[in-house]
C-alpha positions as a Markdown table, in Angstrom:
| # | Residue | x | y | z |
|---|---|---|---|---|
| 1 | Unk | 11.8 | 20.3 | -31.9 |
| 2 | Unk | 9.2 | 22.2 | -30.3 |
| 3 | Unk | 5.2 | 20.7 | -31.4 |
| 4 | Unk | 3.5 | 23.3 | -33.4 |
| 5 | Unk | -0.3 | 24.1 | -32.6 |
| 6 | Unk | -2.8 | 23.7 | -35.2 |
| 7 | Unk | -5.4 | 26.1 | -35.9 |
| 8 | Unk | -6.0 | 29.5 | -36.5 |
| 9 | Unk | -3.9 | 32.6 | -34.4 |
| 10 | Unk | -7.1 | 33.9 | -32.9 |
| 11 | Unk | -6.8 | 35.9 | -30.1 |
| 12 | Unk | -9.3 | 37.6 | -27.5 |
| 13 | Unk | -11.9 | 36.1 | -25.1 |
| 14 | Unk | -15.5 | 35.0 | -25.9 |
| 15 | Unk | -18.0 | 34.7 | -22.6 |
| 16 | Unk | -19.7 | 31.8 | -22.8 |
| 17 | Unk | -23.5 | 31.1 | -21.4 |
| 18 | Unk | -22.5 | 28.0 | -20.3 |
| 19 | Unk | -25.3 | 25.4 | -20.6 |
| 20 | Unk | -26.8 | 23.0 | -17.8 |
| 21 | Unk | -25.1 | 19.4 | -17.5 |
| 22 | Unk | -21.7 | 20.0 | -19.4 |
| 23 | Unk | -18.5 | 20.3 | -18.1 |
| 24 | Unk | -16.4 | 23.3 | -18.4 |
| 25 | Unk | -13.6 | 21.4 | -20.4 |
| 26 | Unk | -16.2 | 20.0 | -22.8 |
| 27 | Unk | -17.0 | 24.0 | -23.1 |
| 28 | Unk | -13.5 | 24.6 | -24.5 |
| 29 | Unk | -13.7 | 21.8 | -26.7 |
| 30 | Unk | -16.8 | 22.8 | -28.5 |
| 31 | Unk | -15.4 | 26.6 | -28.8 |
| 32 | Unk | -12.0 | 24.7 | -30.3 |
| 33 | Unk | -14.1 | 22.5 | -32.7 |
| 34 | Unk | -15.9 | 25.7 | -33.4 |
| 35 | Unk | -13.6 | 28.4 | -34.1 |
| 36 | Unk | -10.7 | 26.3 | -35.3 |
| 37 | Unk | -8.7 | 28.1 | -32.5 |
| 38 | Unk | -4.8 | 27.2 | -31.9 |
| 39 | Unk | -4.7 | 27.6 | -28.1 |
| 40 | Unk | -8.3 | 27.5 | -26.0 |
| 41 | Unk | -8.8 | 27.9 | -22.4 |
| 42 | Unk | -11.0 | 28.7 | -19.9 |
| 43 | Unk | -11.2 | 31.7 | -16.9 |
| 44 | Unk | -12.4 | 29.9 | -14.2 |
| 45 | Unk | -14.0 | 26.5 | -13.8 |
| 46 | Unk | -17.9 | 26.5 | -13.5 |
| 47 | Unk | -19.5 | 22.7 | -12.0 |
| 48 | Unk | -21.5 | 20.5 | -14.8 |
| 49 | Unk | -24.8 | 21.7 | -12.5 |
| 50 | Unk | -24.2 | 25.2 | -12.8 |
| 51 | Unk | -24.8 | 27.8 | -15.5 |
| 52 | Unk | -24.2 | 31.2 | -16.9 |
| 53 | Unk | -20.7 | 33.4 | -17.6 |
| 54 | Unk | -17.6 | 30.9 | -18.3 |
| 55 | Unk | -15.1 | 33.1 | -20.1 |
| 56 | Unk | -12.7 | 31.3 | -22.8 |
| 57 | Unk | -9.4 | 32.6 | -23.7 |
| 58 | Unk | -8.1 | 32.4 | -26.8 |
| 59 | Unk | -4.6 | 32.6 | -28.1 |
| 60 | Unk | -2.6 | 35.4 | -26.4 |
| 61 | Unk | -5.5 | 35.7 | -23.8 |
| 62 | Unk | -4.7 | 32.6 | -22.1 |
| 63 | Unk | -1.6 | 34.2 | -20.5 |
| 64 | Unk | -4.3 | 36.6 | -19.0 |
| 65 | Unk | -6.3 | 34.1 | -17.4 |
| 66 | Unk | -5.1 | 34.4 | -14.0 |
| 67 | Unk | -6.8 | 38.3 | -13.6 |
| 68 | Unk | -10.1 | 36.5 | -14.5 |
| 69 | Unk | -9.8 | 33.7 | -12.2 |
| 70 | Unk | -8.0 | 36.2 | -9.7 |
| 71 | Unk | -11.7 | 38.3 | -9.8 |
| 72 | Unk | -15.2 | 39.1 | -8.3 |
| 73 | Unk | -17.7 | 36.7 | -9.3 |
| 74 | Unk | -21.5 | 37.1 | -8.8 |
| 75 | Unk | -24.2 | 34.0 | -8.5 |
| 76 | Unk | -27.6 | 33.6 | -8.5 |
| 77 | Unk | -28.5 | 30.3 | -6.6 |
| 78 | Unk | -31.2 | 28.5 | -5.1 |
| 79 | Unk | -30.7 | 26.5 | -1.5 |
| 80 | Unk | -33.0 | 23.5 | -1.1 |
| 81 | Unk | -33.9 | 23.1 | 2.9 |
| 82 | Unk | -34.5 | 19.5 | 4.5 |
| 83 | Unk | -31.5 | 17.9 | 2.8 |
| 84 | Unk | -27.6 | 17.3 | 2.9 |
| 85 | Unk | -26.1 | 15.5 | -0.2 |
| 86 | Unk | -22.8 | 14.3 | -0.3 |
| 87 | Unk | -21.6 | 17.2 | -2.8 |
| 88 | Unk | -23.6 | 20.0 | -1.1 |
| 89 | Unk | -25.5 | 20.0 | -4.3 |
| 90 | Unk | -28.5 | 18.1 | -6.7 |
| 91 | Unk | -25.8 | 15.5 | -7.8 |
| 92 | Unk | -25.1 | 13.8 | -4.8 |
| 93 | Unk | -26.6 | 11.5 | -2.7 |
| 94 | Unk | -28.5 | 12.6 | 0.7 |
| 95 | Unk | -26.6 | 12.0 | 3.8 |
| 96 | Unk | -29.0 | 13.6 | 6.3 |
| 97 | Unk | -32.4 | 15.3 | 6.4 |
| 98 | Unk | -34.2 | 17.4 | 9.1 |
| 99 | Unk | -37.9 | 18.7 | 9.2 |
| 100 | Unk | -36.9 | 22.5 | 10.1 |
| 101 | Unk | -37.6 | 24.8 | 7.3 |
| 102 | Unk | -36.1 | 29.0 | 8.4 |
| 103 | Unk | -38.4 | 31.7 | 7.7 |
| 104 | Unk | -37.4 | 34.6 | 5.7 |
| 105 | Unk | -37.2 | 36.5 | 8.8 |
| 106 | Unk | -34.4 | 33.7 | 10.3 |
| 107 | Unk | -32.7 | 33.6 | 6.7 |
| 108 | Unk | -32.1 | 37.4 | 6.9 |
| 109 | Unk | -31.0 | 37.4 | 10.2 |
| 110 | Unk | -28.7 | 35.0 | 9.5 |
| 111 | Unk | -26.8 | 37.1 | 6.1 |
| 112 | Unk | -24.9 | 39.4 | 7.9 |
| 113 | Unk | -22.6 | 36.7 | 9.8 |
| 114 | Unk | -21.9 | 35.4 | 6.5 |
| 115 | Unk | -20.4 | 39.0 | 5.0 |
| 116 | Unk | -16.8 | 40.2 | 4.6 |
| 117 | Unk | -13.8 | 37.7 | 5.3 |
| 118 | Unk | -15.5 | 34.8 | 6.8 |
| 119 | Unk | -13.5 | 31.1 | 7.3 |
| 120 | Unk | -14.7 | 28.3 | 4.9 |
| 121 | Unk | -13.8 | 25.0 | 4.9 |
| 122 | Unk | -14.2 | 24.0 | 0.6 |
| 123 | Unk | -17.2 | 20.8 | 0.1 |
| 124 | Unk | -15.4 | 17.0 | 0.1 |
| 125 | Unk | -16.0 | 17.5 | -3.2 |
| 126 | Unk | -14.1 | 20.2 | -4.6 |
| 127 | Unk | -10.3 | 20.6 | -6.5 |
| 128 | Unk | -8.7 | 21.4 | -3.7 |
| 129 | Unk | -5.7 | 19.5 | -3.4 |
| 130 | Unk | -4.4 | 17.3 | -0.3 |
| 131 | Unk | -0.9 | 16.0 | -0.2 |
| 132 | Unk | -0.9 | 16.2 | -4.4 |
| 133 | Unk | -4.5 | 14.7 | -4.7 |
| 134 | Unk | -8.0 | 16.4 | -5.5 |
| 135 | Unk | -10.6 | 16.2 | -2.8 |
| 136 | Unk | -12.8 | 15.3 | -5.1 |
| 137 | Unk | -11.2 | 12.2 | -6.6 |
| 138 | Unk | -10.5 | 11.1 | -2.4 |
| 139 | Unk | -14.2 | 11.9 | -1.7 |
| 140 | Unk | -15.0 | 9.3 | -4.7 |
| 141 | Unk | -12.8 | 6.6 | -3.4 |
| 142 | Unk | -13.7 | 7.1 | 0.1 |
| 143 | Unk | -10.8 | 7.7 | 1.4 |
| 144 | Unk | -11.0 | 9.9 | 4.7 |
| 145 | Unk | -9.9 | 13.2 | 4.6 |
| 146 | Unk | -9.5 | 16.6 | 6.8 |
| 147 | Unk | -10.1 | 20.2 | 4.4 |
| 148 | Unk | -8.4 | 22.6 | 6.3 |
| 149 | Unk | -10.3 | 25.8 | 6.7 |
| 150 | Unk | -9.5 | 29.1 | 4.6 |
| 151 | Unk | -10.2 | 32.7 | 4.7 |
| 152 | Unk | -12.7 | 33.9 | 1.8 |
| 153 | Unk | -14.2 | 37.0 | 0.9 |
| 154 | Unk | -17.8 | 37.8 | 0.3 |
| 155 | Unk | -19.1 | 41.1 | -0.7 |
| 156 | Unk | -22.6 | 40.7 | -0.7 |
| 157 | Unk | -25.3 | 38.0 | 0.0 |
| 158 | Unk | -28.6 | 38.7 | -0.2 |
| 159 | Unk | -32.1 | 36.7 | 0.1 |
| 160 | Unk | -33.6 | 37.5 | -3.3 |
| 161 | Unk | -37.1 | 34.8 | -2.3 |
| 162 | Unk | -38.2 | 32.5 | -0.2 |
| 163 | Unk | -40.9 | 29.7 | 0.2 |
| 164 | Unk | -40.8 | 26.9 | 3.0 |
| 165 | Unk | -38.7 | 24.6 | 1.2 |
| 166 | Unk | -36.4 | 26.8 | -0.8 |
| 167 | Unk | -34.7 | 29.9 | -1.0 |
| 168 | Unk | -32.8 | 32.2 | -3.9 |
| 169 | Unk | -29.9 | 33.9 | -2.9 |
| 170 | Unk | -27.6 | 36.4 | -4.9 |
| 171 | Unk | -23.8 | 36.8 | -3.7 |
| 172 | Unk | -21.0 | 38.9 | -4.6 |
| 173 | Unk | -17.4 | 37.2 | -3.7 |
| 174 | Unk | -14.0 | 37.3 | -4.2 |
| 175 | Unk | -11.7 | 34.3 | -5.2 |
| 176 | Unk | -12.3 | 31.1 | -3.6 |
| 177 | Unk | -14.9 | 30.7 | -2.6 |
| 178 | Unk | -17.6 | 28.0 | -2.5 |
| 179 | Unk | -21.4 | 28.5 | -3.0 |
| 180 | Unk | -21.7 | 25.0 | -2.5 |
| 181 | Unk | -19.8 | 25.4 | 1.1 |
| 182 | Unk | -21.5 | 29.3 | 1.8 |
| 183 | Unk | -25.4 | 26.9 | 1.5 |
| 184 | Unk | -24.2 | 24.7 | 3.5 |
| 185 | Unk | -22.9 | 26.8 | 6.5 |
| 186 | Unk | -25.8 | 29.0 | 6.2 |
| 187 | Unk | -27.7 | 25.6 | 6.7 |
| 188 | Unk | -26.2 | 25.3 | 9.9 |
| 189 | Unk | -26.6 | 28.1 | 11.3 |
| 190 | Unk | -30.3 | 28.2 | 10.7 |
| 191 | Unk | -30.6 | 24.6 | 12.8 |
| 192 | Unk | -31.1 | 22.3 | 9.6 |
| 193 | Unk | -29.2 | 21.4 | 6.5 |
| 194 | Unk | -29.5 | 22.4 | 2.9 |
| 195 | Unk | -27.9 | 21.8 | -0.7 |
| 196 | Unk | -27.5 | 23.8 | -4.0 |
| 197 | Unk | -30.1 | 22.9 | -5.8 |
| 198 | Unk | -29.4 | 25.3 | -8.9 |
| 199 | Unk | -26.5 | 27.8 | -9.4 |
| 200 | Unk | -26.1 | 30.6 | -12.2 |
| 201 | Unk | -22.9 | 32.6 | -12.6 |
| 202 | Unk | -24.3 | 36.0 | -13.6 |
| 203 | Unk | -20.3 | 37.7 | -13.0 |
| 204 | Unk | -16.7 | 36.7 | -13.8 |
| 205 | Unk | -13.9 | 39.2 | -13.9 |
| 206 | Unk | -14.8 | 41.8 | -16.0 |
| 207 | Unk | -17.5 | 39.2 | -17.6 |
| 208 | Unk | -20.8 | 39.6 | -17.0 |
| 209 | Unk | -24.2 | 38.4 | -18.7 |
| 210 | Unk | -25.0 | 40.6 | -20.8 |
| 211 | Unk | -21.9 | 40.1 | -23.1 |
| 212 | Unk | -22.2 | 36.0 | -22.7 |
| 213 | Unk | -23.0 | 34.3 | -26.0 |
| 214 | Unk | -24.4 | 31.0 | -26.6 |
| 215 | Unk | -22.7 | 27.8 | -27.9 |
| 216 | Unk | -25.8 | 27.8 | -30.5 |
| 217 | Unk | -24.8 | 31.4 | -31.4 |
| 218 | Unk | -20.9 | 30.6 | -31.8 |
| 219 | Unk | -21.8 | 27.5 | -33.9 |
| 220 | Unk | -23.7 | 29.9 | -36.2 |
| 221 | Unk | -20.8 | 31.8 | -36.6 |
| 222 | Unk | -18.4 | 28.9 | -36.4 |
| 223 | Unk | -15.0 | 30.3 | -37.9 |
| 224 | Unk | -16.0 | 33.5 | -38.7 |
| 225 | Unk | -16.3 | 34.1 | -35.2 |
| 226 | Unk | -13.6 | 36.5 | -34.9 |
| 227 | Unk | -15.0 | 38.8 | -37.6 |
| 228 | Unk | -18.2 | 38.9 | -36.6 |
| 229 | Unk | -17.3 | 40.9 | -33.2 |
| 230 | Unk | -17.9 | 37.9 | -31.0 |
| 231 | Unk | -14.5 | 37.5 | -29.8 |
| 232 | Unk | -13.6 | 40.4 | -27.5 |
| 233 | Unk | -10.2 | 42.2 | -27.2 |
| 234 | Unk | -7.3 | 40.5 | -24.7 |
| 235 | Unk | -7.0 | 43.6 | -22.9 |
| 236 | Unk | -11.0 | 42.8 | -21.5 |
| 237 | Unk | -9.9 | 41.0 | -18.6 |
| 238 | Unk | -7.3 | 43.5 | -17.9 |
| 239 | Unk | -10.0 | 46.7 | -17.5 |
| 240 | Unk | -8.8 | 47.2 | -13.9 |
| 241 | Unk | -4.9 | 47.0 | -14.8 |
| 242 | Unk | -3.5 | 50.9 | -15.4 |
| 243 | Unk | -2.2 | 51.3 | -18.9 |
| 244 | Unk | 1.0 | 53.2 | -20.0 |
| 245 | Unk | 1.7 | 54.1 | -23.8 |
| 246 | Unk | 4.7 | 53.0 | -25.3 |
| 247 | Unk | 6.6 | 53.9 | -28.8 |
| 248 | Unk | 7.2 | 51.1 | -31.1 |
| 249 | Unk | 11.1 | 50.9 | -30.1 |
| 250 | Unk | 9.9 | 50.9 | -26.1 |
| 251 | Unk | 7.8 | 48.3 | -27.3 |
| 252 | Unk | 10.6 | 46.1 | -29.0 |
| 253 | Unk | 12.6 | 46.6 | -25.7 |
| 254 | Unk | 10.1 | 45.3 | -23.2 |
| 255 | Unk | 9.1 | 42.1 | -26.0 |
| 256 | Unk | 12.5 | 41.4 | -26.0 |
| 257 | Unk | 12.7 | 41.1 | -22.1 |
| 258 | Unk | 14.7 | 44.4 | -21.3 |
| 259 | Unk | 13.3 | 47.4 | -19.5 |
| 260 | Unk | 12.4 | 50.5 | -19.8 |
| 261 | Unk | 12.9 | 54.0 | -17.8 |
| 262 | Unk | 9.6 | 55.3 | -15.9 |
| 263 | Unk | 11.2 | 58.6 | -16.5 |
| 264 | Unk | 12.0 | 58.7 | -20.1 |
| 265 | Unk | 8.0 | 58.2 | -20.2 |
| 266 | Unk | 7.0 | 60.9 | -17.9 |
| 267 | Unk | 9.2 | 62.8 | -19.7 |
| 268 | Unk | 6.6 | 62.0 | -22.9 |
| 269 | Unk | 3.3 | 62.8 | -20.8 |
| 270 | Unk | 2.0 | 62.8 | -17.5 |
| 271 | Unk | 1.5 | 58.9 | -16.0 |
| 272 | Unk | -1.3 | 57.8 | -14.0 |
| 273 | Unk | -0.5 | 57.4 | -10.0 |
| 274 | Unk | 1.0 | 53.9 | -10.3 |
| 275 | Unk | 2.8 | 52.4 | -7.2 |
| 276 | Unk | 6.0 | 50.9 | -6.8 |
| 277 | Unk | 6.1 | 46.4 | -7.7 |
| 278 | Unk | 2.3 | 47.3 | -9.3 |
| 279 | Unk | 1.6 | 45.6 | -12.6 |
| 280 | Unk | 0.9 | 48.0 | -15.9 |
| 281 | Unk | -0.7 | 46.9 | -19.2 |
| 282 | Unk | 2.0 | 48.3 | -22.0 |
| 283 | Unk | 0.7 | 49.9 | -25.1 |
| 284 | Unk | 1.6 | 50.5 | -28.7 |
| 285 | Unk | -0.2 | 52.0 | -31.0 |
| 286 | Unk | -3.4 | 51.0 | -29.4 |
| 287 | Unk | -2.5 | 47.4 | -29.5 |
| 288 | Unk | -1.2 | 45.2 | -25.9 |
| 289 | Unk | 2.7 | 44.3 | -25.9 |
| 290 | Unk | 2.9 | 42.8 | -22.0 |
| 291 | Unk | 2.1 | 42.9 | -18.6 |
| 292 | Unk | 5.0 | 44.9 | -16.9 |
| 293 | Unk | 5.8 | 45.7 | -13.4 |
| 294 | Unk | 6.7 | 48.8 | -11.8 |
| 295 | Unk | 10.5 | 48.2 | -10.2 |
| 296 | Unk | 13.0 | 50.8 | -9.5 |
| 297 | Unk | 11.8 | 53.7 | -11.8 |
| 298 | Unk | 11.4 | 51.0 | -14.3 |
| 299 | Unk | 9.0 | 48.9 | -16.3 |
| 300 | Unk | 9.9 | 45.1 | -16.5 |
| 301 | Unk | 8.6 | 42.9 | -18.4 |
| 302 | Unk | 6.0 | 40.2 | -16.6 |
| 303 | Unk | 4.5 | 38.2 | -19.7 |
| 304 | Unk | 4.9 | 39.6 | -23.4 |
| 305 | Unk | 2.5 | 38.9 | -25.4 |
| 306 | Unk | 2.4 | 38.8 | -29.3 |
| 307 | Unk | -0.5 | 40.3 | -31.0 |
């Protein structure tokens, strides 16, 4: 027999302003503790050093995590010249120094090489997996390694401030990549070496700061979390995914795991310009039955969700 969660059938997402020094999986347990949630989970791992947006699905939206994970993201972060640390940030321990400081001219000069799909090879310690095993656990042990480079997309990076020791940098990026990596690199190329010295996530997904909450403000609420507005709708994270409306019994058909016709639908109303193998959100009545995919004239189920 299957185990049963406990807790309450909340479902939605909350954005979290996640605090400086805890973990991201300490994050989800104070929002279980908190909302006395059934299922709790989180849209994309943020480092104990760094702040800001860290969206947590609850119920129903963990089976939409992966569009959050699978989004743009947005930083605010400060580089610290004169000094590599182990983890290309504050927490590790310096490996190298060097007395050349870039001048803001240098830095911007420097930005443009480091825009669009660029090669990055992730920090020793990361979650990358080698041969089954996190980087991060092999970096810890000592055990040599080799990260294999990979193509990651940046959409924007731009010097925000500069002093002789330090500099603030915003970036816009896709999935993948590393701040931690991007400082380091950048680094590099300016003839010295650097570190993270303080990272913000200002941008997840369709997350961004001004609809984070804090862990203070959900423990005011505590259970009552979900009536007090706090917990946004599933559909949030899927703002970019094309909706088609469905009746009750196309509803039933598609929760059930059979299809149904494109054409009986455009025979209801016109349909937005969807391509063929594209996913769909499917909606009743307002309310979000499944992710579906276009295939052959008709819409298959992907993950049905029960709200």
């Amino acid at each position: 027999m299957g185990r049963r969660h406990k807790g309450k059938p909340i479902h939605g997402w909350l954005a979290i302003d996640k605090p400086l020094g805890m973990t991201s999986t300490a994050v989800v347990t104070q929002v279980r503790r908190l909302t006395g949630a059934a299922k709790v989970g989180h849209g994309g791992t943020l480092d104990p050093l760094a702040t800001g947006v860290l969206p947590i699905a609850l119920g129903e939206a963990t089976k939409t995590v992966s569009y959050v994970m699978d989004g743009a993201k947005s930083y605010l972060w400060h580089v610290t010249w004169g000094e590599r640390r182990s983890t290309d940030d504050g927490e590790g321990g310096v490996v190298e120094t060097s007395e050349r400081r870039p001048s803001r001219s240098e830095i911007e000069a420097a930005l443009p090489a480091f825009i669009g799909e660029i090669e990055q090879i992730p920090p020793a310690f990361s979650a990358v997996k080698i041969d089954g095993k996190r980087a991060y656990d092999l970096a810890r042990a000592e055990v040599p390694m080799e990260l294999k480079a990979r193509v990651v997309r940046i959409d924007g990076f731009r010097l925000v401030e500069a002093t002789p020791e330090a500099a603030l940098f915003e970036v816009h990026c896709g999935k993948g990549a590393y701040i931690r990596a991007l400082a380091r690199d950048l680094a590099a190329a300016l003839g010295t070496v650097g570190y993270v010295s303080s990272l913000r996530r200002t941008a997840c997904g369709p997350f961004d700061e001004g609809r984070t909450i804090s862990l203070d403000m959900l423990e005011d609420f505590g259970h009552s979390a979900a009536s007090a507005n706090l917990v946004l709708p599933v559909e949030t994270a899927l703002d970019d995914i094309p909706a088609l409306a469905l009746t009750e019994e196309e509803a039933r058909r598609l929760q059930s795991g059979q299809s149904v016709s494109i054409l009986r639908l455009a025979a209801r109303s016109p349909l937005p310009s969807i391509s063929a193998g594209a996913t769909v959100r499917a909606m009743a009545e307002g309310r979000l039955v499944a992710l579906a995919r276009i295939d052959g004239g008709e819409i298959r189920p992907v993950r049905v969700l029960n709200l």
